[in-house]
N, C-alpha and C positions, 0 to 999 in steps of 0.2 A: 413498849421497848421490845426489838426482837433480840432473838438471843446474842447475836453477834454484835450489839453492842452492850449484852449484860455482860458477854463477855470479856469484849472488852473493858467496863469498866472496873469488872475484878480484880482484873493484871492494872490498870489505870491508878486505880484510887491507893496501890500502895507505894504512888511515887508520892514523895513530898514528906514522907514516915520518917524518913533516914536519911545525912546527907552524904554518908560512906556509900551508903547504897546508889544514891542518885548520881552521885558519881564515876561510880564503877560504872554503873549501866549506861550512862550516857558518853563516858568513852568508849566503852565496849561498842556501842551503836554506831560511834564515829569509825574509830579507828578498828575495829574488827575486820573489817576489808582484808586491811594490812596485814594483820594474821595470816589469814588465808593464805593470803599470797605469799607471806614470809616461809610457809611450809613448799609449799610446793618451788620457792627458789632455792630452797634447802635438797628436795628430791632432786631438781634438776642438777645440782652442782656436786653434789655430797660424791664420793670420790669409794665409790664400792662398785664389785665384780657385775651387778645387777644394772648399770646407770642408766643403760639403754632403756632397759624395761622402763624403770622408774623417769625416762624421759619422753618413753611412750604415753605412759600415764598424766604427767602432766600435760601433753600434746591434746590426748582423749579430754579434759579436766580442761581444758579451754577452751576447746571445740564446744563442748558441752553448757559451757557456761555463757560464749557466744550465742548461739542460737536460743538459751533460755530466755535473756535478756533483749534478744530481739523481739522474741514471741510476746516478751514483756509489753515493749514498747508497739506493738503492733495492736494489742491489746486497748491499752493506753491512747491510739488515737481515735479508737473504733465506739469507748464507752469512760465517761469522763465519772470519776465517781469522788467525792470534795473529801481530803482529809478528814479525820474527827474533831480535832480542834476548831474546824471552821461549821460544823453543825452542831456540835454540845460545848459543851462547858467544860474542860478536862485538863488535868492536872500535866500542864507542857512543858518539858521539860528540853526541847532543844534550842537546838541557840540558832539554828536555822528557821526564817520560815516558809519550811516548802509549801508550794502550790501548783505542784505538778501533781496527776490523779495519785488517788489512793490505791487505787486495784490495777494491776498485780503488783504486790510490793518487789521492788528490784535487790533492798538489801536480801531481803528472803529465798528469791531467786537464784542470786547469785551464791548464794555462802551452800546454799542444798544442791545446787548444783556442782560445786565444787566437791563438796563434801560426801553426795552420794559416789559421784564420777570413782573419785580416790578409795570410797567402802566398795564400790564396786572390784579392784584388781589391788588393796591391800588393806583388810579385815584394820587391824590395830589403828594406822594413822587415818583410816577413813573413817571408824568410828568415834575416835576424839572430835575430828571434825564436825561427823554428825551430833556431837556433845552440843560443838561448839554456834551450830548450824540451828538449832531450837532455843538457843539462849539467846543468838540473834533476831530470831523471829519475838519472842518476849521478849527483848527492847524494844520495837519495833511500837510493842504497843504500851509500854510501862512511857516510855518519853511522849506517848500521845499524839504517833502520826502516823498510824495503820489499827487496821480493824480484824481481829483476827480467819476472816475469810482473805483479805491481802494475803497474811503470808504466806495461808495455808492455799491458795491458787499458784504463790508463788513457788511453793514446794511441791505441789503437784507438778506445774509444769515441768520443772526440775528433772522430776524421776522419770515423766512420762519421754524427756529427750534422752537422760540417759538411756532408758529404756532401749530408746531407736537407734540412738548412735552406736551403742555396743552389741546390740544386733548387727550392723555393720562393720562391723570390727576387721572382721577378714578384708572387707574390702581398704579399710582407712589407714589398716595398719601397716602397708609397706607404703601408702604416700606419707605418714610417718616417717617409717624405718630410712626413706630418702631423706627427707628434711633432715632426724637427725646425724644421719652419714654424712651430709655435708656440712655441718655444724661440726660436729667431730674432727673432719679432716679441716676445717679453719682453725680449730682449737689446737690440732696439734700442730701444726706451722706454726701458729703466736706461742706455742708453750718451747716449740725448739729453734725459734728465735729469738727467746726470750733466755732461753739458757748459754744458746751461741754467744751473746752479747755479753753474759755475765761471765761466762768461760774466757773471755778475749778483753773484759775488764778483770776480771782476775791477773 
């Protein structure tokens, strides 16, 4: 046994102990995405002197996460590597069963890139994230369908685009700064025709 699957089975073998636990975790695996993304629909919207910035960031925080999940999938067609459940014996706990490759894990990917992108330009909500960003990599391998070189390929990639992309920053951030200029000036035409209309239903 090498170690990446001893280590896996140490995270493994304490699904099936608890079924508060197996449950937290196996939504958590599901529905964790959704977090993610409920934060940063929070930055994008939330109605403070900063918005721009904070919809810079989410901008950067998608960018980011795009290209990790491509490098994923590019990965993915290049070296085909079979979940654990389908070479050991292991305590499964999803209700899916994937058989798309194991390496590089996507939930992993996705959630460390999101979550470093965001630690990267705001310290507090980027480090909940990256709280929340390790807990998703340990479901990943407690429901028994990643190996802990998955996630952590996943989360390399991760840091290594953050990495690049905000080295570029000066270049990305006024085609930014346009995208959200024009978003702005749609928002403010539906918000002052939205007040017109209730001025004149008044």
């Amino acid at each position: 046994m090498n170690i990446d699957y001893q280590l896996f089975k140490a995270v493994n073998q304490l699904a099936g102990q608890s079924h508060w636990l197996d449950q937290f975790v196996i939504y958590f695996s599901k529905f964790g995405p959704i977090l993610f993304g409920l934060v940063f629909i929070y930055l994008w919207f939330v109605p403070t002197a900063n918005k721009n910035k904070n919809r810079q960031i989410v901008l950067f925080a998608f960018t980011i996460t795009f290209i990790t999940l491509g490098i994923n999938k590019v990965i993915e067609w290049m070296y085909f590597r079979p979940r654990p459940f389908v070479t050991h014996d292991v305590n499964f706990l999803s209700d899916k069963l994937e058989t798309d490759p194991s390496f590089p894990s996507n939930h992993s990917g996705g959630s460390f890139a999101l979550a470093i992108a965001l630690f990267w330009r705001q310290k507090k909500w980027g480090s909940i994230l990256l709280f929340m960003a390790v807990f998703m990599a340990l479901s990943r391998l407690y429901i028994g369908v990643h190996y802990p070189t998955d996630v952590l390929a996943g989360a390399v990639i991760a840091l290594i685009v953050t990495m690049i992309i905000m080295s570029l920053s000066r270049y990305l951030a006024p085609l930014f700064n346009w995208i959200i200029g024009i978003y702005n000036r749609i928002e403010a035409k539906l918000f002052r025709k939205k007040d017109q209309d209730f001025t004149v239903n008044k």
